[in-house]
PAGU-385184 format. One record per residue: x, y, z of N, C-alpha, C in turn. Coordinates in pm, 1 decimal. Atoms other than C-alpha are relative to their C-alpha. Layout:
residues N
SITE      n_u      n_v      n_w     ca_u     ca_v     ca_w      c_u      c_v      c_w
SITE        X        Y        Z        X        Y        Z        X        Y        Z
...
END
This chain:
residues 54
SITE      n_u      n_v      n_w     ca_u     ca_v     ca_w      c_u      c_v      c_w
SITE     84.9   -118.7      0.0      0.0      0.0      0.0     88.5    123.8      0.0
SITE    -50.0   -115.6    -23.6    243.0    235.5    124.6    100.4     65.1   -150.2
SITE    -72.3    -66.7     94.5    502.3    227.4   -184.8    -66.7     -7.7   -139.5
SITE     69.7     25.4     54.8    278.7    104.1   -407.2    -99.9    140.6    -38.1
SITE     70.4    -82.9    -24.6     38.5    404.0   -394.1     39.1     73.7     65.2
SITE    -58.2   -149.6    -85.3    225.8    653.7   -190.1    -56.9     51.5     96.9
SITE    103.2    -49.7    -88.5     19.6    659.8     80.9     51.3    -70.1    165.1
SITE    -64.6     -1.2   -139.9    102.1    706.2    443.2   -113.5   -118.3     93.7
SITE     95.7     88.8    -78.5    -32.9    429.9    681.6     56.7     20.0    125.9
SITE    -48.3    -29.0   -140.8    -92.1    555.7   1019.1     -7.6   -124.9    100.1
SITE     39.7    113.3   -122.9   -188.1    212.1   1223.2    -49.1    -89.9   -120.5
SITE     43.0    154.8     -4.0   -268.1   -153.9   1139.7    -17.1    -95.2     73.6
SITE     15.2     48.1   -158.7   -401.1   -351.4   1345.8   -111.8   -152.6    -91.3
SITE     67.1     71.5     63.4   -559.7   -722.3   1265.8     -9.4   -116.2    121.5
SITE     47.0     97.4    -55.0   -759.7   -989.2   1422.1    -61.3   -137.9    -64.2
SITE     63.9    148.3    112.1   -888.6  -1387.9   1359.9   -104.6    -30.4    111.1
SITE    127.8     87.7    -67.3  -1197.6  -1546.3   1471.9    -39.6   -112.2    -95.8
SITE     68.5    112.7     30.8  -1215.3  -1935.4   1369.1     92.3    -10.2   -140.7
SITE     -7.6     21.5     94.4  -1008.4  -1898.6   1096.4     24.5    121.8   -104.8
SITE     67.4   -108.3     64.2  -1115.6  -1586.3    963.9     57.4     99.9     28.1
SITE    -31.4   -132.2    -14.0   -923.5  -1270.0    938.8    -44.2    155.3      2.1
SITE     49.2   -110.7     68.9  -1019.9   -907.3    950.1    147.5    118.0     69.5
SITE    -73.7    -87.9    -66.6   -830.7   -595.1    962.8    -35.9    127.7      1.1
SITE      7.7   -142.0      5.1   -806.2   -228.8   1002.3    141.7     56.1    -62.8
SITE    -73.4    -62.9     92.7   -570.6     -7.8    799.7    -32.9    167.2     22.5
SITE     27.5   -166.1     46.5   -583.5    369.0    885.4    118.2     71.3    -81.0
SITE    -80.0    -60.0     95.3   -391.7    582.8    618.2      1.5    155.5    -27.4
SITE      5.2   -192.8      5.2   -311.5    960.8    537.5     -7.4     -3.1   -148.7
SITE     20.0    -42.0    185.9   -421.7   1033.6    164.4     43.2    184.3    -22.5
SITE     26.5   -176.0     -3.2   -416.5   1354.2     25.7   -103.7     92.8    -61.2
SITE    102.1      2.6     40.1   -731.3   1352.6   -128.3   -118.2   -100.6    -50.8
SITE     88.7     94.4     -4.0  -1076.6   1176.8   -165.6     43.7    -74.4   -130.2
SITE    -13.8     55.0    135.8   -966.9   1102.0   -547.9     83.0   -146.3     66.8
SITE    -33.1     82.8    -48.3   -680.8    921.7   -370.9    -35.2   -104.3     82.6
SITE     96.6     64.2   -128.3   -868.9    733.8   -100.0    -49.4    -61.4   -103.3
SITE    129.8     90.8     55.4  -1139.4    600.5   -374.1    104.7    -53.6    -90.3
SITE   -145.3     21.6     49.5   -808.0    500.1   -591.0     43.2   -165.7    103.1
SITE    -16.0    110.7    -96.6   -727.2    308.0   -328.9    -56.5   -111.9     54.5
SITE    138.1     93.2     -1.2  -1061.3    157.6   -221.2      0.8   -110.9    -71.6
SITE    -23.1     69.5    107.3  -1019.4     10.9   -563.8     84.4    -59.0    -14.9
SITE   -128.7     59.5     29.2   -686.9   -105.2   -588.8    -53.8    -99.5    120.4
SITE      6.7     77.0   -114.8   -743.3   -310.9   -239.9    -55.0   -114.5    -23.7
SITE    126.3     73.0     -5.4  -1080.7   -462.3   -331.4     54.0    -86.0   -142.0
SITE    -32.0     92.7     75.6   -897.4   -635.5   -624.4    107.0   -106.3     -0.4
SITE   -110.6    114.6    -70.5   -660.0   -809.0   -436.2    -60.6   -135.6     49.3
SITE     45.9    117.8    -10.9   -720.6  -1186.8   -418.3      8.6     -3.5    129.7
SITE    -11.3     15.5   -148.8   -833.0  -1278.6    -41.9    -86.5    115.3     73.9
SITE     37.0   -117.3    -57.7   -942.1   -901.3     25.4   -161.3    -25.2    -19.6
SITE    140.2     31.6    -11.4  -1354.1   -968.1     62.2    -86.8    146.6    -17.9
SITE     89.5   -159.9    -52.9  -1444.6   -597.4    190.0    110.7    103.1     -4.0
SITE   -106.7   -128.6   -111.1  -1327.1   -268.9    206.0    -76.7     77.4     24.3
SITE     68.9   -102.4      5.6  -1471.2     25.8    312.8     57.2     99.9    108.5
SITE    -45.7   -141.8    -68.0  -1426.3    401.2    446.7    -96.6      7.0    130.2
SITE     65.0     -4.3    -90.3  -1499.4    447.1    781.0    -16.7    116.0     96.3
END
């Protein structure tokens, strides 16, 4: 994410239940263009299920 897209990641943080992963990802963009850019790039990564802005 970070060199990939140039985008600052302030915290990560990830948990499992049963098997099952989820995580959190907060990041510094520098605009919404970037952010929805991103959204996109993520959500086409094999494994990645969800993303969303929170």
């Amino acid at each position: 994410i970070s060199e990939n897209m140039h985008v600052n990641m302030k915290s990560i943080s990830f948990e499992s239940d049963s098997g099952i992963f989820s995580g959190k990802i907060n990041v510094i963009v520098k605009n919404n263009n970037m952010l929805n850019k991103l959204i996109d790039n993520l959500k086409k990564i094999n494994g990645i299920d969800k993303v969303k802005r929170v």
